[in-house]
C-alpha positions in Angstrom: -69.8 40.2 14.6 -72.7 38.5 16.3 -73.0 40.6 20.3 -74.5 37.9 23.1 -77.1 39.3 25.8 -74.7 41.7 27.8 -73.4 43.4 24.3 -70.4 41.8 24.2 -69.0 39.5 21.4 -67.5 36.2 22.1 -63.8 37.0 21.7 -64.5 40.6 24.1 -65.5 38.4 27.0 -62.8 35.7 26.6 -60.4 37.9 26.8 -61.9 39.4 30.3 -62.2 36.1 31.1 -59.0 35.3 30.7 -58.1 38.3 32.5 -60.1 37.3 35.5 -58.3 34.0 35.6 -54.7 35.6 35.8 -55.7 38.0 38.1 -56.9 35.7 40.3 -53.9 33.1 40.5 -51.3 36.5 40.9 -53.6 37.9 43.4 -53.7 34.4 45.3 -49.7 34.6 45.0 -49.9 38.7 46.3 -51.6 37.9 48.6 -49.9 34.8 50.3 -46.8 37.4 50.2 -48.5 40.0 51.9 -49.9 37.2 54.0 -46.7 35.7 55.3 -44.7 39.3 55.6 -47.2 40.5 57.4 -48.5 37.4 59.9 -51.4 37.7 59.0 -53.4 35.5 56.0 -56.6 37.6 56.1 -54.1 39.5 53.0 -55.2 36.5 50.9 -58.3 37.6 50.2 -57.7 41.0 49.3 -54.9 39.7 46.7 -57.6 37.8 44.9 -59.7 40.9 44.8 -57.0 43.0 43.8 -55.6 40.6 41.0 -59.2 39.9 39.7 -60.0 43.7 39.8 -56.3 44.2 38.1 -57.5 41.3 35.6 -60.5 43.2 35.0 -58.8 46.7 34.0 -56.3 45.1 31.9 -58.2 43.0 29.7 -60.8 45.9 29.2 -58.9 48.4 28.3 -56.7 45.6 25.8 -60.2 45.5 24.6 -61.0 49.0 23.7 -57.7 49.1 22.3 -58.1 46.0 19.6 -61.6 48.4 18.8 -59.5 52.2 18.3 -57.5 50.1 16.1 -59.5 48.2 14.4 -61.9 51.2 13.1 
């Protein structure tokens, strides 16, 4: 299992990358939601943060899952 420069190995940091990518298109939908219910579209921007953030948290912790079980 070859690690690249930030100790990560190739399939740990697609999968948080894939994790940022959802997160961000369900935080750009959140936050339209929150944006039109509320009147105001300043919202949009903290949907992406949130869903990236969400992303994030989900992917890393799928992570250090996949390692408990594979030891």
């Amino acid at each position: 299992m070859v690690k690249n420069s930030n100790g990560r190995t190739h399939e740990e940091t697609e999968s948080i990358s894939l994790g940022i990518a959802i997160g961000a298109g369900l935080g750009v939908a959140l936050g339209v939601v929150f944006g039109i219910v509320l009147d105001n579209m300043a919202f949009m921007g903290i949907g992406i943060a949130i869903g990236i953030g969400a992303g994030i948290a989900i992917s890393t912790a799928m992570n250090e899952r996949n390692k408990q079980s594979d030891a």
